[in-house]
C-alpha positions as CSV (number, residue, x, y, z in Angstrom):
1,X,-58.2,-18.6,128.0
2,X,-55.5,-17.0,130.2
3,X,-53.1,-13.9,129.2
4,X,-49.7,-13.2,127.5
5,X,-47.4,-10.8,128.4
6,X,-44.5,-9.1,125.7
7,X,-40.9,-9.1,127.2
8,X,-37.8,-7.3,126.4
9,X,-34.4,-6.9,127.9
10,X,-32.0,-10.0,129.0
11,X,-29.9,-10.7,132.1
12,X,-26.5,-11.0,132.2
13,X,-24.4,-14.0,133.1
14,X,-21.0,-13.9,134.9
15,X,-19.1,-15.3,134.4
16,X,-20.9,-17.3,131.1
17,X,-22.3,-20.3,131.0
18,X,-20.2,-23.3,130.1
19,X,-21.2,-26.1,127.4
20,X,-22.8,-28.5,129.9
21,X,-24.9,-25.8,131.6
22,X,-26.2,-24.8,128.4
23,X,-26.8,-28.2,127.5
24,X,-28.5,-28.7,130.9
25,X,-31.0,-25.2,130.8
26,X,-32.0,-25.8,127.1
27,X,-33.5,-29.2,128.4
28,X,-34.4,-28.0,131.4
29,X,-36.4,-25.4,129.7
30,X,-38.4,-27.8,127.1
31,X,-38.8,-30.4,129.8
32,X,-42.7,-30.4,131.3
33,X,-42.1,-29.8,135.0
34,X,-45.2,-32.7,135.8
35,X,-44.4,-34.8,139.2
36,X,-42.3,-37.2,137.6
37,X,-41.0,-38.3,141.2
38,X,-37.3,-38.7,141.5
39,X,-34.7,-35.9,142.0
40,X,-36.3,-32.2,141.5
41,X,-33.1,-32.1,138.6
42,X,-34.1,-34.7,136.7
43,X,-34.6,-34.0,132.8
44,X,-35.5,-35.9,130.2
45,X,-32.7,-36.3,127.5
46,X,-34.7,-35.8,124.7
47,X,-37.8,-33.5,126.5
48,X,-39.4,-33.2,123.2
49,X,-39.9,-36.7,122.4
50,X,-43.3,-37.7,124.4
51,X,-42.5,-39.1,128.0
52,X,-46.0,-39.5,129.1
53,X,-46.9,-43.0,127.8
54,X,-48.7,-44.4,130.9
55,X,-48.5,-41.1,133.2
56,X,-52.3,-40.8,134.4
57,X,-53.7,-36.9,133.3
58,X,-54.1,-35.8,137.0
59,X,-50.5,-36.7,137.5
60,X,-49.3,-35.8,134.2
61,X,-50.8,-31.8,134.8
62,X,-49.8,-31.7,138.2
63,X,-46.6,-29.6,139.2
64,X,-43.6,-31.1,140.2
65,X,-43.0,-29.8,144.0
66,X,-41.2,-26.6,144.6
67,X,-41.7,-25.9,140.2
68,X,-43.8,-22.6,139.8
69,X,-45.2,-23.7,136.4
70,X,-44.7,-26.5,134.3
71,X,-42.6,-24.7,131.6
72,X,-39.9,-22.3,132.4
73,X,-39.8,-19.9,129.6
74,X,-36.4,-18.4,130.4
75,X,-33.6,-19.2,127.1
76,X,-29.9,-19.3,127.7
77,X,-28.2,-17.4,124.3
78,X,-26.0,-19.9,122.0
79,X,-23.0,-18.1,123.9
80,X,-24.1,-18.8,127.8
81,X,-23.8,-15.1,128.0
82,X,-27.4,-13.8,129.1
83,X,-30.5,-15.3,129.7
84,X,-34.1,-13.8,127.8
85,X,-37.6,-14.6,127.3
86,X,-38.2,-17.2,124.8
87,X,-41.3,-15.7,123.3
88,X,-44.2,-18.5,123.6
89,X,-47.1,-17.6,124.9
90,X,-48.3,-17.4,128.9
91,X,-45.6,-17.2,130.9
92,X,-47.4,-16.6,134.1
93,X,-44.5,-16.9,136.5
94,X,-41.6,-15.1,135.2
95,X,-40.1,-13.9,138.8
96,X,-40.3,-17.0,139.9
97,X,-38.7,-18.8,137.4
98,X,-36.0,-16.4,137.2
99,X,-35.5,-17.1,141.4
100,X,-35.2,-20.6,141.0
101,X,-33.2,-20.7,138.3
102,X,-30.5,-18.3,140.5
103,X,-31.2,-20.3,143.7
104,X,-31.3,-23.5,143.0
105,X,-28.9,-24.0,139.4
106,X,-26.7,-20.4,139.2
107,X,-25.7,-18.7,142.0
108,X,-22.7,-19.4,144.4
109,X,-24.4,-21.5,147.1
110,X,-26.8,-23.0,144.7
111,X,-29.4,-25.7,146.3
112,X,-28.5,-28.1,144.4
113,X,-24.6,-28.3,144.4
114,X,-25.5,-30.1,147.7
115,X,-27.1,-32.9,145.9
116,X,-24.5,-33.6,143.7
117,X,-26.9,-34.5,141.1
118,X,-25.5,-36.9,137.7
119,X,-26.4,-34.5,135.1
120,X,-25.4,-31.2,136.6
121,X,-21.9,-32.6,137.1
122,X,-20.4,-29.6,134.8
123,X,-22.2,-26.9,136.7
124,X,-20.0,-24.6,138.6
125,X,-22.6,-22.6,140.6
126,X,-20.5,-19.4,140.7
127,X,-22.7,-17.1,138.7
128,X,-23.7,-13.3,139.3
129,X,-26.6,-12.2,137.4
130,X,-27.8,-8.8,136.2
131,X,-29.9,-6.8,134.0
132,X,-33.5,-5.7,133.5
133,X,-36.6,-7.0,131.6
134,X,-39.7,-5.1,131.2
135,X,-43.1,-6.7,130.7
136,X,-46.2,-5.8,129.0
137,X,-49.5,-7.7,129.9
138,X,-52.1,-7.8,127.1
139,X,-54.8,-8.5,129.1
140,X,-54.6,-5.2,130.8
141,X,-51.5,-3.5,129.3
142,X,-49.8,-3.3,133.4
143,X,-46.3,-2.7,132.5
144,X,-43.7,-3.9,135.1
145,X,-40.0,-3.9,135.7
146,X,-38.1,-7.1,136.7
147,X,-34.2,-6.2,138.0
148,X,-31.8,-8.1,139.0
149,X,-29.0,-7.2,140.8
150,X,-26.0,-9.6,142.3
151,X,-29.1,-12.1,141.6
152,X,-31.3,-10.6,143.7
153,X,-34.8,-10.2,141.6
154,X,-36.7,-7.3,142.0
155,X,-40.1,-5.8,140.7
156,X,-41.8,-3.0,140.3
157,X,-44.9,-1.6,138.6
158,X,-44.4,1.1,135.8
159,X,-47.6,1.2,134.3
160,X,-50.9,0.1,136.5
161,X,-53.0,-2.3,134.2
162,X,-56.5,-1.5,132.9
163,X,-59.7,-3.4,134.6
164,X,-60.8,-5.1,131.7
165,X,-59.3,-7.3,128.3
166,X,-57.6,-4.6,126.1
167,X,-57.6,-4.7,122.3
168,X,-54.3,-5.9,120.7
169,X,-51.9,-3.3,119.9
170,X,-50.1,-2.9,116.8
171,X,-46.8,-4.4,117.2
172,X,-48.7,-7.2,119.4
173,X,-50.4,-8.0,116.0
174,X,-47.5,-8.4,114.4
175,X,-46.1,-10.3,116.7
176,X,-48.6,-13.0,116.5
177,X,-48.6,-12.8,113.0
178,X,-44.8,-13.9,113.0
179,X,-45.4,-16.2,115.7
180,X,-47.9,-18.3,114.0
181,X,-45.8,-18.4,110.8
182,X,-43.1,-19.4,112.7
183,X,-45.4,-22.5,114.2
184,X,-46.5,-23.6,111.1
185,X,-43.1,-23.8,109.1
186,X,-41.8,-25.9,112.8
187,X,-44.8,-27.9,112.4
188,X,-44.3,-28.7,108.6
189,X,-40.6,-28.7,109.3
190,X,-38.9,-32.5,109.1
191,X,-37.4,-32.1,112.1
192,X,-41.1,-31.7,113.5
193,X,-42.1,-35.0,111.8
194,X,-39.1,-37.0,113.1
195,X,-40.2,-35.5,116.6
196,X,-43.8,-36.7,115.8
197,X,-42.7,-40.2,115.4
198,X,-40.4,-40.1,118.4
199,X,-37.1,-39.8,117.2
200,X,-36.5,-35.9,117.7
201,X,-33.9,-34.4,119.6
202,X,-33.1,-31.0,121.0
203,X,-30.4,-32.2,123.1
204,X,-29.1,-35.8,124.3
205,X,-28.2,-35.6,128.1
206,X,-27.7,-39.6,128.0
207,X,-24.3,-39.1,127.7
208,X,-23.7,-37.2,130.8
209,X,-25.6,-40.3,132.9
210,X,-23.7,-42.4,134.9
């Protein structure tokens, strides 16, 4: 069944994000993070059109290497300012995520500036990030800090969590009351169809192969 945790709070981005890294993280965020073999940057120009045809199941749920989950559920704003949860359900490895992000696409130094990879040619890896989200499990209601600081990540326990599967709370309800509105007016949505058939897009990368 597995667990969902409620986040608030953002991180902040200096300085922003340029167009291209946006472009970039949006996919990158969407994309399924299976071993597709390849470069470890490597995303799909449309990752909500289906890229699986042919991909046996063992391989298709089976992480790429070095990934901590196969979605990363951290959203750049519209202004490359800040970076926050994107609200779907079981994000499991939010620290993680966060790390990689920093150490491998962000931060001065960045792992892969080395590789000098085709699509992350407008990434400038000079970025300091800070801020603070706080997380609520609702499995056991633990309540946790995540900081970071000159994009160092940080955590700490605020609340201990419970022993056993707590009852939703109020605004939890109404949270999943808005959340499965929201899914069924996407899924009913043309754009949803289009993507049914194939011919979605959330953002084309194609132009920035070479």
């Amino acid at each position: 069944m597995g667990y969902t945790t409620d986040f608030i709070g953002h991180v902040d981005i200096e300085p922003h994000l340029n167009a291209g890294e946006i472009a970039y993280l949006e996919a990158f965020r969407h994309a399924r993070h299976f071993d597709r073999g390849g470069s470890a940057y490597d995303v799909p120009g449309n990752p909500l059109a289906p890229d699986h045809e042919g991909v046996p199941n063992e391989r298709y749920n089976a992480l790429a290497p070095g990934k901590p989950q196969l979605y990363c559920q951290w959203a750049i704003c519209g202004s490359g300012c800040c970076l926050a949860y994107d609200g779907n359900e079981k994000f499991y490895q939010p620290v993680a995520w966060l790390r990689y992000l920093i150490d491998h696409l962000l931060a001065p130094g960045a792992l892969a500036e080395k590789e000098r990879h085709h699509q992350l040619a407008e990434f400038t890896f000079d970025h300091r990030l800070n801020g603070m989200i706080v997380g609520c499990r609702r499995d056991t209601r633990e309540l946790f800090a995540i900081t970071v600081t000159d994009n160092v990540v940080a955590t700490e326990v605020l609340r201990a969590g419970d022993a056993w599967d707590e009852p939703p709370l109020a605004y939890q309800e109404a949270i999943d009351r808005d959340r499965d509105a929201l899914v069924r007016r996407r899924r009913d949505s043309p754009a949803a169809r289009a993507r049914a058939r194939g011919a979605g897009t959330v953002v084309d990368l194609g132009r920035r192969r070479s």
